[in-house]
C-alpha angles and dihedrals in degrees: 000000000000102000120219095279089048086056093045091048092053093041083053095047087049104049093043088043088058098049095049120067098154139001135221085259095067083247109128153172102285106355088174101044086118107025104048108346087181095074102092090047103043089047094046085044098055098037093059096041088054088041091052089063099039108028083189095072084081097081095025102070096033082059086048095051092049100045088047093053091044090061113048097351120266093324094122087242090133074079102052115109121225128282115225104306095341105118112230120225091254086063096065123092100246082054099038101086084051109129134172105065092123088065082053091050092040088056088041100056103040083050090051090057094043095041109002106207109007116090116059126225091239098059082040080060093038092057095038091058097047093049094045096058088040099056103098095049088054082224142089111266100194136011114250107205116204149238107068116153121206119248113228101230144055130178130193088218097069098058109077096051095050106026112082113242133240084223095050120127112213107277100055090044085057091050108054084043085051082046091057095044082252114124139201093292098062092043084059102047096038098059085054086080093075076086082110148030134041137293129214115230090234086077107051113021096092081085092058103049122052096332105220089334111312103106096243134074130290105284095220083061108096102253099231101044083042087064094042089053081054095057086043096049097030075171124053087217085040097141086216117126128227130199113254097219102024129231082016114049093120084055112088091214136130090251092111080079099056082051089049102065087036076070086237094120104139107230134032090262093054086051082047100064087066091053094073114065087211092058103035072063102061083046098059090048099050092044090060105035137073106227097082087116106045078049095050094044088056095041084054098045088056091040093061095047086062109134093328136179126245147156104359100356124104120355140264105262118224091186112040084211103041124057112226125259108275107237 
């Protein structure tokens, strides 16, 4: 049964769905209403059927769609293999322990025999991403809006200067979201969706051994839970996974926030958030309202307007992982 916030969130969706019909980026409400009408439900169809079988997809391929928008904007060329000895984003190290592209080419290739040539790889992310998450709830948690075109390169050398880091302070963490037209609020609510999913120890283990040099964990780590990540990553290169928000890192819920001022948030940029009075604020209230999900519906949908391609620009992919032939 949907609990009084469930009710609240969908009332929300609804009633934000129904004001906004297109945005300044040429995405809109139902982009392919005409030209393949099948596309939202054959995309919704296949990725619960593949998150009823891995729970898990749900923030994989949320973590997918945001690392994709950050780098290039929303253009799918986190999917793009690599050229000759280019290396492709997905080759870099922030983008290695990416999983989740074969639901992508599962959706891509059942939408190329029902409409070849019209849906692009980058709004098939956009609305995985979105259902996946959304699977427990049976609904919809943010609108996608539609039209995105893929771009036709990627290059590892452009993520680490645009994809925030596990290991940002604040202010670098505000920047690349300035640099993107987001603001402190969707920092904020963004990083709320390491509500679920796994972490590697790599990412996070600097806290644990000599912390910047003084031989003891990072201060702002809760002691004790500082002690139980040691006995789970015994190694700071150790390749096991933890969960973000522990005991409920399969819930899409806002209880990352309640960890988070338990000083239990899993990585520097989720301590950092509490460094910064403005944003301890956002996570108060957060932590004790009810509207995380109305906020993270609208941070995503901004989120997934970011630089994107539309009209002319960019091309239709017929392969999610191969740019088409120029010409």
């Amino acid at each position: 049964m949907m609990g009084r916030e469930g009710i609240c969130v969908m009332l929300s969706l609804v009633v934000f769905g129904a004001l906004t019909i297109r945005n300044a980026d040429g995405l809109k409400q139902n982009f392919y209403h005409t030209s393949c009408p099948q596309v939202e439900p054959t995309v919704s169809t296949i990725t619960r059927n593949r998150v009823q079988s891995n729970p898990a997809l749900g923030a994989k391929l949320l973590r997918m769609h945001f690392h994709d928008c950050f780098v290039r904007g929303c253009d799918a060329s986190i999917l793009l293999d690599a050229v000759g000895s280019t290396k492709a984003e997905k080759d870099s190290i922030p983008d290695g322990s990416l999983s989740g592209y074969d639901v992508i080419d599962e959706i891509k290739s059942e939408l190329e025999q029902i409409c070849p040539g019209v849906v692009s790889c980058a709004d098939i992310l956009a609305l995985a991403a979105r259902d996946a998450v959304s699977f427990q709830f049976n609904n919809p948690l943010w609108e996608v809006l539609t039209g995105r075109r893929d771009g036709n390169l990627s290059l590892a050398s452009d993520v680490d200067a645009n994809l925030p880091s596990p290991f940002s302070d604040f202010n670098t963490l505000l920047q690349l979201y300035n640099d993107k037209g987001l603001d402190l609020d969707d920092l904020v609510i963004l990083s709320g969706g390491h509500t679920i999913g796994v972490a590697h120890c790599a990412t996070f283990s600097n806290r644990l051994y000599n912390f910047n040099g003084n031989n003891g964990s990072d201060p702002s780590l809760d002691p004790d839970y500082a002690e139980f990540l040691k006995t789970q990553c015994p190694n700071p290169f150790d390749p096991t996974t933890v969960e973000m928000d522990p005991q409920s890192s399969m819930v899409f819920d806002k209880s990352y926030f309640s960890i988070l001022l338990q000083n239990k948030g899993l990585f520097q940029s989720d301590a950092a958030l509490l460094q910064d009075e403005r944003s301890a604020r956002i996570v108060r209230q957060l932590n004790t309202s009810n509207d995380f999900f109305a906020r993270f519906a609208n941070s995503m949908k901004k989120m997934g307007a970011i630089e994107v391609l539309t009209g002319d620009a960019g091309q239709i992919r017929k392969n999610c992982h191969v740019a088409n032939p120029q010409g």
